[in-house]
CHARMM internal coordinates of N, CA and C (Angstrom, degrees):
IC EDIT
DIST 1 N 1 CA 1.4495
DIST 1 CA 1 C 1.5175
ANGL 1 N 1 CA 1 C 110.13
DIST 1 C 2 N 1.4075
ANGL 1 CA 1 C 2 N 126.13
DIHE 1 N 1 CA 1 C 2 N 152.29
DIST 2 N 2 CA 1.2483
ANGL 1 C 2 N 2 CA 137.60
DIHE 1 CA 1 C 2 N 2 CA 176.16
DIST 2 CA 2 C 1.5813
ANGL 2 N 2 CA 2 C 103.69
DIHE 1 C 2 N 2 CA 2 C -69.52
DIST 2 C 3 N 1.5733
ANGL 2 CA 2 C 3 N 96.29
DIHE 2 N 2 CA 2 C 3 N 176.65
DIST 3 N 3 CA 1.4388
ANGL 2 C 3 N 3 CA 95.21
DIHE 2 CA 2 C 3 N 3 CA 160.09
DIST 3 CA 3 C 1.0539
ANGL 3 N 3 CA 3 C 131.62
DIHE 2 C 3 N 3 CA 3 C -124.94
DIST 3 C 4 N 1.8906
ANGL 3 CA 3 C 4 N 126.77
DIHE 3 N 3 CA 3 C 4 N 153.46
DIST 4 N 4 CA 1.6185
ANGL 3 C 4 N 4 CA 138.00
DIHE 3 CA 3 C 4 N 4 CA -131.65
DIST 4 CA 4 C 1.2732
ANGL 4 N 4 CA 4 C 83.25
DIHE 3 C 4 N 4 CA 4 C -60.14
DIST 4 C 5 N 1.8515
ANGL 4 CA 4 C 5 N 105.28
DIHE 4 N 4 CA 4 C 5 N 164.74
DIST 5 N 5 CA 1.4556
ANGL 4 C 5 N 5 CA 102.90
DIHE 4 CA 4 C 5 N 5 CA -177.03
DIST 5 CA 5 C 1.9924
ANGL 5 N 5 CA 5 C 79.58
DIHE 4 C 5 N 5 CA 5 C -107.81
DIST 5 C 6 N 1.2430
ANGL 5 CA 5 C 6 N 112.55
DIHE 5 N 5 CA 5 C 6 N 160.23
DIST 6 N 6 CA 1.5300
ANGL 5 C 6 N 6 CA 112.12
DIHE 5 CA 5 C 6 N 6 CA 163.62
DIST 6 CA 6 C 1.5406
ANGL 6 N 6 CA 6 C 108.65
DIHE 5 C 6 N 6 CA 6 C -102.58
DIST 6 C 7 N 1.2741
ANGL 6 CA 6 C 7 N 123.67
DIHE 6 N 6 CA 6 C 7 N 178.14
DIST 7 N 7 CA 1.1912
ANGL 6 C 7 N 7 CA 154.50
DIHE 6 CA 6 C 7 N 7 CA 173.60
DIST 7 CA 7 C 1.9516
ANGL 7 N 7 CA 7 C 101.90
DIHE 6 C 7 N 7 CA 7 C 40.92
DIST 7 C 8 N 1.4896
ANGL 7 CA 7 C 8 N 120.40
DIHE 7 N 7 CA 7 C 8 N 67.29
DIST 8 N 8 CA 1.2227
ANGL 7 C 8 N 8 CA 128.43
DIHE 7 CA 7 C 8 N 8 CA -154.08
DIST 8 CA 8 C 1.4788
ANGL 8 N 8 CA 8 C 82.12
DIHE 7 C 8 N 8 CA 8 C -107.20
DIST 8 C 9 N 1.0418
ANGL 8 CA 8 C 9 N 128.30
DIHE 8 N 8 CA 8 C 9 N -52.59
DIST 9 N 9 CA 1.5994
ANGL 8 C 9 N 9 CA 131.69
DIHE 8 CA 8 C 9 N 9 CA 170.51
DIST 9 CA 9 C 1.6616
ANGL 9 N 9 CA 9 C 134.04
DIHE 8 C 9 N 9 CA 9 C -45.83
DIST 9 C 10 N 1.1895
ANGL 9 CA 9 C 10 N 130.97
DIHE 9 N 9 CA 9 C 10 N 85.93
DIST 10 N 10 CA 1.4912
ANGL 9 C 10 N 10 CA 121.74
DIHE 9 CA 9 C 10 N 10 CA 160.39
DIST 10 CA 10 C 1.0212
ANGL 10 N 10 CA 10 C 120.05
DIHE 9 C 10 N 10 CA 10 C 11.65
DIST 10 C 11 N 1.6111
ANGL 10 CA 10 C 11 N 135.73
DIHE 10 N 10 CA 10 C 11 N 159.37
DIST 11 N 11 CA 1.3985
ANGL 10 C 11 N 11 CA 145.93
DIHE 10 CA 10 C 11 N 11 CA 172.30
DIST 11 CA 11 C 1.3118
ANGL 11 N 11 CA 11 C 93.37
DIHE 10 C 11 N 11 CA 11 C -91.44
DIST 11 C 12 N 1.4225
ANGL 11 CA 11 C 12 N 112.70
DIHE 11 N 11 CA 11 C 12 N 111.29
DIST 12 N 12 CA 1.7440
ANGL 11 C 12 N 12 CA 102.06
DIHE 11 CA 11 C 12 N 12 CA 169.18
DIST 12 CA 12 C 1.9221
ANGL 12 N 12 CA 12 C 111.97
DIHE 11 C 12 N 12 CA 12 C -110.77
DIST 12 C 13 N 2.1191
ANGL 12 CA 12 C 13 N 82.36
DIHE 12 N 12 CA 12 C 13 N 156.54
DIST 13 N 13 CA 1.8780
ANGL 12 C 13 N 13 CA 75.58
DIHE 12 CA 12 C 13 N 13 CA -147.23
DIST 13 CA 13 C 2.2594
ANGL 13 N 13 CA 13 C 70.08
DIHE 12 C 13 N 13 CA 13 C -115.83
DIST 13 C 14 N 1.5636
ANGL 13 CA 13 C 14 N 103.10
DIHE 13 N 13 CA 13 C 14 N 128.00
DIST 14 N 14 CA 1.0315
ANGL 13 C 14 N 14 CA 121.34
DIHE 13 CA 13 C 14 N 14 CA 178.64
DIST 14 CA 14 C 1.7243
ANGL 14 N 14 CA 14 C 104.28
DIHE 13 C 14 N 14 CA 14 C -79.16
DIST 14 C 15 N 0.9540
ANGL 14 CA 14 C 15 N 132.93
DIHE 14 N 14 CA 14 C 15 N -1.01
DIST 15 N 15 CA 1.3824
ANGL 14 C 15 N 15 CA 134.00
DIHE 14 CA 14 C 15 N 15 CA 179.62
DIST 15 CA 15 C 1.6139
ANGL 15 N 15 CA 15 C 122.80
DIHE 14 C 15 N 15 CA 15 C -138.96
DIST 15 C 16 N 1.7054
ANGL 15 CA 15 C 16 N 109.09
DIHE 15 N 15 CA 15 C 16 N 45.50
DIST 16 N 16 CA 1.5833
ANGL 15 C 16 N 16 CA 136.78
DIHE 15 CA 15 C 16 N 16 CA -148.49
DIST 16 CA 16 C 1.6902
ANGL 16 N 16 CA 16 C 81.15
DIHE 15 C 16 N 16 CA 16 C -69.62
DIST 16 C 17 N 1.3742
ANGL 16 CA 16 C 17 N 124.11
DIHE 16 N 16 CA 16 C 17 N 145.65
DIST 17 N 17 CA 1.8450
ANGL 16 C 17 N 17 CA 115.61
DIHE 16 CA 16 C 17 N 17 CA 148.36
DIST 17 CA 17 C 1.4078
ANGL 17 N 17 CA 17 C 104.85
DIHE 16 C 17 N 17 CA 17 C -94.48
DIST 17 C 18 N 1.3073
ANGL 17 CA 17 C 18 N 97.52
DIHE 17 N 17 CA 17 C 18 N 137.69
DIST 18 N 18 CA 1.5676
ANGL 17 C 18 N 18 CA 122.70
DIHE 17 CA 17 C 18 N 18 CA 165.85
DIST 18 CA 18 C 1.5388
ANGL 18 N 18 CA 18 C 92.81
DIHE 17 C 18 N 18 CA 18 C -90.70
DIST 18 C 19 N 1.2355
ANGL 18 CA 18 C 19 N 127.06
DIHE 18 N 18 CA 18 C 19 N 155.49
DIST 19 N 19 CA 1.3489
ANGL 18 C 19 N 19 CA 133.17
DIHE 18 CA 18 C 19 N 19 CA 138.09
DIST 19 CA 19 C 1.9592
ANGL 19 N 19 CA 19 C 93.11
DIHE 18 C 19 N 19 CA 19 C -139.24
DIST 19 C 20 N 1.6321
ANGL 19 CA 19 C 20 N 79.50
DIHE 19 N 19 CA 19 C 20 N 152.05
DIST 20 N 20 CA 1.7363
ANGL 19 C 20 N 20 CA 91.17
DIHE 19 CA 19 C 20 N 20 CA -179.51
DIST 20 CA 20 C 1.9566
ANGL 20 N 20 CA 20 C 110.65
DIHE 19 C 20 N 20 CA 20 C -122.64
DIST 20 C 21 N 1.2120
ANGL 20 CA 20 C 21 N 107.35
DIHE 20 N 20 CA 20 C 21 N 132.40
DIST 21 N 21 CA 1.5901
ANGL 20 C 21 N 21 CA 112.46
DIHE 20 CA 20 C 21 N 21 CA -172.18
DIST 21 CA 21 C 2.2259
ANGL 21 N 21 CA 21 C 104.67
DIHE 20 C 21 N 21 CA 21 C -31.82
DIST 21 C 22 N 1.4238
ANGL 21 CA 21 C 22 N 97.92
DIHE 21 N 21 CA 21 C 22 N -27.49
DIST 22 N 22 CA 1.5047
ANGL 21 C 22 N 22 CA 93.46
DIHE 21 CA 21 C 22 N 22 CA 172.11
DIST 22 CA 22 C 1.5749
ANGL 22 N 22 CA 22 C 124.39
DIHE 21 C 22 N 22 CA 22 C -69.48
DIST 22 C 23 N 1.7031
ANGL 22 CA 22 C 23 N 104.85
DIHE 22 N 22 CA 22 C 23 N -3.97
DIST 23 N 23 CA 1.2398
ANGL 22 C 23 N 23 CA 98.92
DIHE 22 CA 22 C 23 N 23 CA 163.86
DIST 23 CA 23 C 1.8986
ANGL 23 N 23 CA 23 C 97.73
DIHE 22 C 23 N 23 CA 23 C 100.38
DIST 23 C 24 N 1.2165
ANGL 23 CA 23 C 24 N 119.12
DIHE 23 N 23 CA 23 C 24 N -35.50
DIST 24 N 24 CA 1.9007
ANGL 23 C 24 N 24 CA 142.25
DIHE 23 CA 23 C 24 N 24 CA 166.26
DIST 24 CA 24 C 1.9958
ANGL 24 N 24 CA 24 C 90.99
DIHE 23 C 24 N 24 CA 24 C -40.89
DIST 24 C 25 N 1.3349
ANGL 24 CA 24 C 25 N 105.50
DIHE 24 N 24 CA 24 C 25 N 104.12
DIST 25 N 25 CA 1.7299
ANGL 24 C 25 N 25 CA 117.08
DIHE 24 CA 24 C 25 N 25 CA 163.51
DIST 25 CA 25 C 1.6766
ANGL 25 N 25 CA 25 C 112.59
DIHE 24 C 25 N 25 CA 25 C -92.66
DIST 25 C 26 N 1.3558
ANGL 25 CA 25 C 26 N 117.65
DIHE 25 N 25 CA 25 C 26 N 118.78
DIST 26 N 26 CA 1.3488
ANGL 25 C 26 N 26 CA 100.64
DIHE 25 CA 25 C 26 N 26 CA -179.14
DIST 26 CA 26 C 1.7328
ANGL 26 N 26 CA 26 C 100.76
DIHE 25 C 26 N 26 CA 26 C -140.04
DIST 26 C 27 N 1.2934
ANGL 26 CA 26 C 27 N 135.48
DIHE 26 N 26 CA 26 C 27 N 166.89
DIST 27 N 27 CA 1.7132
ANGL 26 C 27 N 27 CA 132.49
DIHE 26 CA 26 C 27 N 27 CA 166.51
DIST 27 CA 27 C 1.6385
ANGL 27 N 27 CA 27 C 102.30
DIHE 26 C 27 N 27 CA 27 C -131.01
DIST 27 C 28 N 1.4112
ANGL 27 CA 27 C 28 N 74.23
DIHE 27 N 27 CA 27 C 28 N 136.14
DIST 28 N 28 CA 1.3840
ANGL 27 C 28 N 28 CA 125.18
DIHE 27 CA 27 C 28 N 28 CA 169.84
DIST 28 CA 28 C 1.7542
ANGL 28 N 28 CA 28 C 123.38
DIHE 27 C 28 N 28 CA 28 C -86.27
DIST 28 C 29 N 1.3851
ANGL 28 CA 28 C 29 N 107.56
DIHE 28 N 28 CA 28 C 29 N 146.00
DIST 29 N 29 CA 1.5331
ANGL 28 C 29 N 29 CA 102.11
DIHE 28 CA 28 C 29 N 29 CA 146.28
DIST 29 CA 29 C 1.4560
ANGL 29 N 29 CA 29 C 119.02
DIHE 28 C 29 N 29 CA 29 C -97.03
DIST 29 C 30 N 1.9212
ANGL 29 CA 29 C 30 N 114.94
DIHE 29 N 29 CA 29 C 30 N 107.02
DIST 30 N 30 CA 1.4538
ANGL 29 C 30 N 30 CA 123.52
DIHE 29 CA 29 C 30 N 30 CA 166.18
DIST 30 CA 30 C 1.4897
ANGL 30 N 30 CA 30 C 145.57
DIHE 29 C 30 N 30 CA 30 C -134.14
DIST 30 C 31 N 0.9875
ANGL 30 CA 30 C 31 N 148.71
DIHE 30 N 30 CA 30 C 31 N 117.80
DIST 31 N 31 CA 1.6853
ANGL 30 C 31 N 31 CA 150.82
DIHE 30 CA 30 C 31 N 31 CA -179.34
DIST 31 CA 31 C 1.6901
ANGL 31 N 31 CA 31 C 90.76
DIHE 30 C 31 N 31 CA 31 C -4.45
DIST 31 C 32 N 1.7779
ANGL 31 CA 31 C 32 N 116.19
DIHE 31 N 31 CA 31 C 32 N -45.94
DIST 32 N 32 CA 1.4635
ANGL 31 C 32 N 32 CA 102.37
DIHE 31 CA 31 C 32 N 32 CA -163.52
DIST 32 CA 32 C 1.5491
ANGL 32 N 32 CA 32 C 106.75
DIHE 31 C 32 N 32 CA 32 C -120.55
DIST 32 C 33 N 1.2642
ANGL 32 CA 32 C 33 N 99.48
DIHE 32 N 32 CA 32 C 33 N 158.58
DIST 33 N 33 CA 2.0154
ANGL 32 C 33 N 33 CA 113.83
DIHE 32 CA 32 C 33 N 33 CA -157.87
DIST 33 CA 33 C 0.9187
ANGL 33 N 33 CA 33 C 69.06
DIHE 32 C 33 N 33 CA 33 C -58.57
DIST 33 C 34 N 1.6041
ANGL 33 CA 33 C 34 N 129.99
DIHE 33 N 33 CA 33 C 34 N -86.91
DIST 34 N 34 CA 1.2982
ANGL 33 C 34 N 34 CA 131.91
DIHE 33 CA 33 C 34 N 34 CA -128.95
DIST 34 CA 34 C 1.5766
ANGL 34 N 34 CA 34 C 113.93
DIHE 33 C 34 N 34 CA 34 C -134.12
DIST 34 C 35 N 1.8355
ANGL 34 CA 34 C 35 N 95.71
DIHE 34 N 34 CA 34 C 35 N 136.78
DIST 35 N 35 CA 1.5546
ANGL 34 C 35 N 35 CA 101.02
DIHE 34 CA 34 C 35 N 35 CA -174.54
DIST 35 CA 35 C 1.3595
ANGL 35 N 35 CA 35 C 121.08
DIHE 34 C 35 N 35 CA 35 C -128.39
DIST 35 C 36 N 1.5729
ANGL 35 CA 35 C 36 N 132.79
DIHE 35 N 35 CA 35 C 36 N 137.07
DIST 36 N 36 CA 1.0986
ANGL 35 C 36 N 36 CA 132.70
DIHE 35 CA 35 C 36 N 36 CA -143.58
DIST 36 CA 36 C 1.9138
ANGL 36 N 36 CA 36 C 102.64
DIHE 35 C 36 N 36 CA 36 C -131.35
DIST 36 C 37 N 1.3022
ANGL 36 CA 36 C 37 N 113.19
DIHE 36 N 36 CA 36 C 37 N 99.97
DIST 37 N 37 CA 1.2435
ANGL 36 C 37 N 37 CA 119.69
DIHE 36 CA 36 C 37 N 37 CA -156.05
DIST 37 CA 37 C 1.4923
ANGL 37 N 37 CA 37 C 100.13
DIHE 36 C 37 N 37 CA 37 C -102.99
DIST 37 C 38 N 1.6894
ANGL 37 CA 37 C 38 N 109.14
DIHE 37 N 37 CA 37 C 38 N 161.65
DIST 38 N 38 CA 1.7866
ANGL 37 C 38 N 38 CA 102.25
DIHE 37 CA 37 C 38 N 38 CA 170.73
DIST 38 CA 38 C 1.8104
ANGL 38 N 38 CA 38 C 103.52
DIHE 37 C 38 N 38 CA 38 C -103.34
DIST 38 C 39 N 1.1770
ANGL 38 CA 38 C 39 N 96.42
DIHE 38 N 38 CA 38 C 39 N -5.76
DIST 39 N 39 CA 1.8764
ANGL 38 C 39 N 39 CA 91.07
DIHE 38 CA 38 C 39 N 39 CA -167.08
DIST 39 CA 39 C 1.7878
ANGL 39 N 39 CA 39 C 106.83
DIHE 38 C 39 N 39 CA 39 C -154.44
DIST 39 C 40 N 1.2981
ANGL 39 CA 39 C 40 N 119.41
DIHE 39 N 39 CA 39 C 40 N 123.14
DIST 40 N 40 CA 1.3751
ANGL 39 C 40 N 40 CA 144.19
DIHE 39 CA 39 C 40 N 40 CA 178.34
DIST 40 CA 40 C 1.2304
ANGL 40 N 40 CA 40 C 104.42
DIHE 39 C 40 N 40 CA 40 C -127.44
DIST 40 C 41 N 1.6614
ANGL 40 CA 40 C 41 N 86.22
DIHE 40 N 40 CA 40 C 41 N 154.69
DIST 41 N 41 CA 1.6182
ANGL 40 C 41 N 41 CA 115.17
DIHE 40 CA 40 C 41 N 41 CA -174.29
DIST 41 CA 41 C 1.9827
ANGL 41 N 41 CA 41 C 116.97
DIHE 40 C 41 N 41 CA 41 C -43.68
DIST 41 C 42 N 1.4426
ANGL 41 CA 41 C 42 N 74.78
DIHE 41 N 41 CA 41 C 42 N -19.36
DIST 42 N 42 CA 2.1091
ANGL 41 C 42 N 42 CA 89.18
DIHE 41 CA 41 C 42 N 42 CA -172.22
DIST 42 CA 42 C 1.9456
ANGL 42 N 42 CA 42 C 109.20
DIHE 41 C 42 N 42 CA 42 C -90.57
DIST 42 C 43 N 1.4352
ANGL 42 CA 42 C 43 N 107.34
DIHE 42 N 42 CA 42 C 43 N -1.86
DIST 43 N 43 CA 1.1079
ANGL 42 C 43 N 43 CA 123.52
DIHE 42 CA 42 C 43 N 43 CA -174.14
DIST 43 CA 43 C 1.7396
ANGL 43 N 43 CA 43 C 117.39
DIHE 42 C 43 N 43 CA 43 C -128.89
DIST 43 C 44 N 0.8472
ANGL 43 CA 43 C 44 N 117.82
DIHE 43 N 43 CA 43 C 44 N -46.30
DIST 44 N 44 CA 1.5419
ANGL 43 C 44 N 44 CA 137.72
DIHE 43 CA 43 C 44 N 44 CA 155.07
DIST 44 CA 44 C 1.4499
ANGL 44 N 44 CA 44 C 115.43
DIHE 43 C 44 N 44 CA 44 C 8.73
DIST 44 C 45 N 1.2510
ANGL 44 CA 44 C 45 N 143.88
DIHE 44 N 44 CA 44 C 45 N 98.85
DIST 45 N 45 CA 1.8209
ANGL 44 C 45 N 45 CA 109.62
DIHE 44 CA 44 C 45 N 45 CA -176.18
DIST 45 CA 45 C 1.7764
ANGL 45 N 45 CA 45 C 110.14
DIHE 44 C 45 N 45 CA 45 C -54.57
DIST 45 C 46 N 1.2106
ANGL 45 CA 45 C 46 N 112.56
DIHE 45 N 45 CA 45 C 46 N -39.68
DIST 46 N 46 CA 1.3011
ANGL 45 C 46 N 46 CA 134.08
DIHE 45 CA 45 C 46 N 46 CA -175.70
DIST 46 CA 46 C 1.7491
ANGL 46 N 46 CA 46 C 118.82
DIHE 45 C 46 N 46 CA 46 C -47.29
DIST 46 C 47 N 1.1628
ANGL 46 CA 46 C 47 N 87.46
DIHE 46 N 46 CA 46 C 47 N -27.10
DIST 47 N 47 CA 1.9993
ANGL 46 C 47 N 47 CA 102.11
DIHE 46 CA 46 C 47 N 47 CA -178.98
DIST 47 CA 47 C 1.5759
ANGL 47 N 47 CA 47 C 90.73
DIHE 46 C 47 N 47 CA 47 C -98.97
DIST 47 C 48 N 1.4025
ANGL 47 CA 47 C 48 N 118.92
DIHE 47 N 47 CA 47 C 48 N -68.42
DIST 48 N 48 CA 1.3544
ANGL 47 C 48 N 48 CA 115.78
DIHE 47 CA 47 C 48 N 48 CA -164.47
DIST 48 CA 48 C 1.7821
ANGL 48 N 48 CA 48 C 115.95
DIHE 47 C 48 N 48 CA 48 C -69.86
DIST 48 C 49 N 1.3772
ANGL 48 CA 48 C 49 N 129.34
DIHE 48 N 48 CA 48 C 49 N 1.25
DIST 49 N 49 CA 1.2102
ANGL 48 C 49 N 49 CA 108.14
DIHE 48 CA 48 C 49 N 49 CA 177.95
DIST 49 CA 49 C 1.3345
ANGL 49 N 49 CA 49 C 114.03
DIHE 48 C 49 N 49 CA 49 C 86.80
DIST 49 C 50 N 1.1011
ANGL 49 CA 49 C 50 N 125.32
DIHE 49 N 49 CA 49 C 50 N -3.52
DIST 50 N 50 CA 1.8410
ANGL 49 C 50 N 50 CA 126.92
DIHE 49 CA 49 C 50 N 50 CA -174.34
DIST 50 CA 50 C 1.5544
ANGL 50 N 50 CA 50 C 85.73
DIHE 49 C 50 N 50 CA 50 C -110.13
DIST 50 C 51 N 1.1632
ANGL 50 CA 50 C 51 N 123.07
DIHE 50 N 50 CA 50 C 51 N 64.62
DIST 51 N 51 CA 1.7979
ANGL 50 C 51 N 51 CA 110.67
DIHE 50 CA 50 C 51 N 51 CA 154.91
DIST 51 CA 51 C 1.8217
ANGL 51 N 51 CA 51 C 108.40
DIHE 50 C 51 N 51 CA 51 C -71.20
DIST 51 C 52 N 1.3547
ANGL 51 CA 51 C 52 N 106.83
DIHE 51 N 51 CA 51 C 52 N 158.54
DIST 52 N 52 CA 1.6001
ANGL 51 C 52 N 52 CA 91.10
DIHE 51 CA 51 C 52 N 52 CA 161.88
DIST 52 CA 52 C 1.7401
ANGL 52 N 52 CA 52 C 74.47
DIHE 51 C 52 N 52 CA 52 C -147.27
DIST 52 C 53 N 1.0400
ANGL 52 CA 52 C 53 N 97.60
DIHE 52 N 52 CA 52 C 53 N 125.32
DIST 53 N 53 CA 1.7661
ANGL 52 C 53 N 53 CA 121.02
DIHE 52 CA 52 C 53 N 53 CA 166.05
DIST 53 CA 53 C 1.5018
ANGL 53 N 53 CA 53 C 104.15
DIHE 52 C 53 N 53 CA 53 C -87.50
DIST 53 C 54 N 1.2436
ANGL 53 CA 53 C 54 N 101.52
DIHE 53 N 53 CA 53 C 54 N 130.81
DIST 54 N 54 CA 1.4185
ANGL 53 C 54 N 54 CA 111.00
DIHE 53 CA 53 C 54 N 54 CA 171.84
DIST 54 CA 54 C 1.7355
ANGL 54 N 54 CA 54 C 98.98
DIHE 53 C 54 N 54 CA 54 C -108.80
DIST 54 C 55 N 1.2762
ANGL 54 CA 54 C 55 N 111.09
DIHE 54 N 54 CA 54 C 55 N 141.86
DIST 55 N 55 CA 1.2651
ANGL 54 C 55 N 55 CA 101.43
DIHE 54 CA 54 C 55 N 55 CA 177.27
DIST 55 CA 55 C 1.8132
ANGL 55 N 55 CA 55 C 122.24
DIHE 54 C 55 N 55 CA 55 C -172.27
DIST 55 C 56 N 1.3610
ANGL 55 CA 55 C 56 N 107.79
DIHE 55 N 55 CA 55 C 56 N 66.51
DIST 56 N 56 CA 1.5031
ANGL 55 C 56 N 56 CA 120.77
DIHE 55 CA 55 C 56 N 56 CA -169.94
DIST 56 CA 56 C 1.1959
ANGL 56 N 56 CA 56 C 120.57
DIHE 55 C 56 N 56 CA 56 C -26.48
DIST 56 C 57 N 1.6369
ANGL 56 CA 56 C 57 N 115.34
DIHE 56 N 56 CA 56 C 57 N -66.53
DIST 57 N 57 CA 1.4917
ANGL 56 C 57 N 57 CA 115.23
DIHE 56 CA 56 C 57 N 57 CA 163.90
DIST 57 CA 57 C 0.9750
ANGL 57 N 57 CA 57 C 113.14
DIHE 56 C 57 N 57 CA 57 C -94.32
DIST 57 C 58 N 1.3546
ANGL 57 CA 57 C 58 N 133.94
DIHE 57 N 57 CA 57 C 58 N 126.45
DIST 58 N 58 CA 1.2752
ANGL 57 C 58 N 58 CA 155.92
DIHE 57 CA 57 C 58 N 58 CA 174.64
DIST 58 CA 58 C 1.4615
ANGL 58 N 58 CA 58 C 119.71
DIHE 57 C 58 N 58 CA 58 C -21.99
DIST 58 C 59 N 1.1820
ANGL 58 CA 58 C 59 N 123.35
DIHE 58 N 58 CA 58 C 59 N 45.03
DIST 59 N 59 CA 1.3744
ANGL 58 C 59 N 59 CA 141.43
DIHE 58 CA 58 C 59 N 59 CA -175.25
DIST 59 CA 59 C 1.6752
ANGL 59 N 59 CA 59 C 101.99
DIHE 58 C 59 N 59 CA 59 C -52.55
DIST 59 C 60 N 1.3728
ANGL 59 CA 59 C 60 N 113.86
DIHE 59 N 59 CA 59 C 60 N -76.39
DIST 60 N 60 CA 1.0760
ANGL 59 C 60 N 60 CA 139.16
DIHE 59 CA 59 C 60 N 60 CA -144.89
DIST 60 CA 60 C 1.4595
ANGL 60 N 60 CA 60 C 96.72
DIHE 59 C 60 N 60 CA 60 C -79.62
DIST 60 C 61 N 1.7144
ANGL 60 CA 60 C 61 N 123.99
DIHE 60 N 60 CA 60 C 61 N -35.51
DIST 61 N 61 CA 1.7806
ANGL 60 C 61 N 61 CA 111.52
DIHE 60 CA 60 C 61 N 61 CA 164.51
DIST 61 CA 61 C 1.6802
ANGL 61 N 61 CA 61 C 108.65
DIHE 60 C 61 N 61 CA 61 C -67.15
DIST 61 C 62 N 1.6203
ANGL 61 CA 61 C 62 N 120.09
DIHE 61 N 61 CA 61 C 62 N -24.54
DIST 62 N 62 CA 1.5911
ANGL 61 C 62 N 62 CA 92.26
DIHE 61 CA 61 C 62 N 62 CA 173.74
DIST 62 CA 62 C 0.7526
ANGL 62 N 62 CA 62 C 87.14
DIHE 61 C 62 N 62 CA 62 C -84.49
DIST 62 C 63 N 1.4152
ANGL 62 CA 62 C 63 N 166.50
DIHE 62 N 62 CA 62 C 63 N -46.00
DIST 63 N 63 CA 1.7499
ANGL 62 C 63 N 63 CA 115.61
DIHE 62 CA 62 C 63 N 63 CA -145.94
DIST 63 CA 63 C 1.2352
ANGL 63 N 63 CA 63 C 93.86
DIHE 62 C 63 N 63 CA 63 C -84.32
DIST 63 C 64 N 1.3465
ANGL 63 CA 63 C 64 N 147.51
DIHE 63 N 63 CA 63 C 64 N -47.06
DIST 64 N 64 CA 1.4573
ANGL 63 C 64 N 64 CA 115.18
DIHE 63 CA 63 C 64 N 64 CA -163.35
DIST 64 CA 64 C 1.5413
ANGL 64 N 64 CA 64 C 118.68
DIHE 63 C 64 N 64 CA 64 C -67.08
DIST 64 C 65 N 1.1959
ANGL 64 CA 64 C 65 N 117.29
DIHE 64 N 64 CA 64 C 65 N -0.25
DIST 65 N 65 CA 1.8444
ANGL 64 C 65 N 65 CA 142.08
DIHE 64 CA 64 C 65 N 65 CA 163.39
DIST 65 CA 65 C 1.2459
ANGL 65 N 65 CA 65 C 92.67
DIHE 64 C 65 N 65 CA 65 C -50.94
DIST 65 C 66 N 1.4571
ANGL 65 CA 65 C 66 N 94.81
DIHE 65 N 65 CA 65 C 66 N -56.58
DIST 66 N 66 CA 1.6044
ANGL 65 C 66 N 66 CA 81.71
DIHE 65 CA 65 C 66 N 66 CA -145.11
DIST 66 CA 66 C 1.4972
ANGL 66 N 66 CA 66 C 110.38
DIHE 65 C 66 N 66 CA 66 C -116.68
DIST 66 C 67 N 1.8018
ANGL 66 CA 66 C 67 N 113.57
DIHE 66 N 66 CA 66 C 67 N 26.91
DIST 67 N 67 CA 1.2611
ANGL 66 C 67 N 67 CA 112.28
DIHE 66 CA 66 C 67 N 67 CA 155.21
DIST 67 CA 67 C 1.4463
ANGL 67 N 67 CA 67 C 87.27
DIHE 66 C 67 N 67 CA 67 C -99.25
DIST 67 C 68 N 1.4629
ANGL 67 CA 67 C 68 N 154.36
DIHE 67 N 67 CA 67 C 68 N -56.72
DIST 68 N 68 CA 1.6727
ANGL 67 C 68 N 68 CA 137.04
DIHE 67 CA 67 C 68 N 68 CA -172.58
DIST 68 CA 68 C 1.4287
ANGL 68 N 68 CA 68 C 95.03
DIHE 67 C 68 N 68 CA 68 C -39.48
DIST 68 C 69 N 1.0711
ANGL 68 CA 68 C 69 N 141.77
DIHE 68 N 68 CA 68 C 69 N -61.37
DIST 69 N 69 CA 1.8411
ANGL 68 C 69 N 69 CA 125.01
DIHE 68 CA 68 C 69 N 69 CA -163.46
DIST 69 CA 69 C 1.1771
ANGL 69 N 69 CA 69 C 104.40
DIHE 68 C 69 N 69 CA 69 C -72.27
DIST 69 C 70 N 1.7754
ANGL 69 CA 69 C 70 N 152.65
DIHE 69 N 69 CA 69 C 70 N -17.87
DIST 70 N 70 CA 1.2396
ANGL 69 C 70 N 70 CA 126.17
DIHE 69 CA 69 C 70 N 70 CA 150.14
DIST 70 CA 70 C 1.5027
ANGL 70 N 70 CA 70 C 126.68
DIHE 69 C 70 N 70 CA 70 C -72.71
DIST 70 C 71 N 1.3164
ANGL 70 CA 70 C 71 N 111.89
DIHE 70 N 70 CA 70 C 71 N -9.07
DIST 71 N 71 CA 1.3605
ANGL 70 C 71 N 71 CA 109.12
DIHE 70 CA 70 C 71 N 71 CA -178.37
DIST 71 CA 71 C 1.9776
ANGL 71 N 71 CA 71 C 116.93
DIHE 70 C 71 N 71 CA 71 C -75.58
DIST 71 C 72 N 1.7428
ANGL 71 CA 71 C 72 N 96.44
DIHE 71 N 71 CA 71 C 72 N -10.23
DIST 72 N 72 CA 1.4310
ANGL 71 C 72 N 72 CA 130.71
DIHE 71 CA 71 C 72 N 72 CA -167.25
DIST 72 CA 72 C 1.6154
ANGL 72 N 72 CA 72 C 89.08
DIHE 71 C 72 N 72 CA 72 C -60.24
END
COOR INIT
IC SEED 1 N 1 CA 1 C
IC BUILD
């Protein structure tokens, strides 16, 4: 066998800034100082409750059909 290579790992920075286009500053532990996101938990439809489902054929009334009849 060869020998180990050292320092194969990134500098990781336990206190990385996120900032997100919503303007939301938050830190992270990451390989990079700084990270520049389009969408956070404070923006999200999924966190905030503003989903808007688009949905031509009625996809989204069967499944919730037909997760209420297994919950039966």
């Amino acid at each position: 066998m060869g020998s180990v290579k050292t320092e194969t790992h990134p500098k990781y920075f336990a206190d990385a800034k996120v900032t997100c286009v919503c303007g939301r500053t938050f830190t992270v532990g990451s390989t990079k100082e700084k990270l520049e996101v389009e969408i956070c938990s404070a923006c999200h439809p999924f966190y905030t409750g503003n989903e808007k489902i688009l949905d031509t054929a009625g996809r989204v009334e069967k499944f919730k059909a037909r997760r209420a009849a297994a919950k039966k």
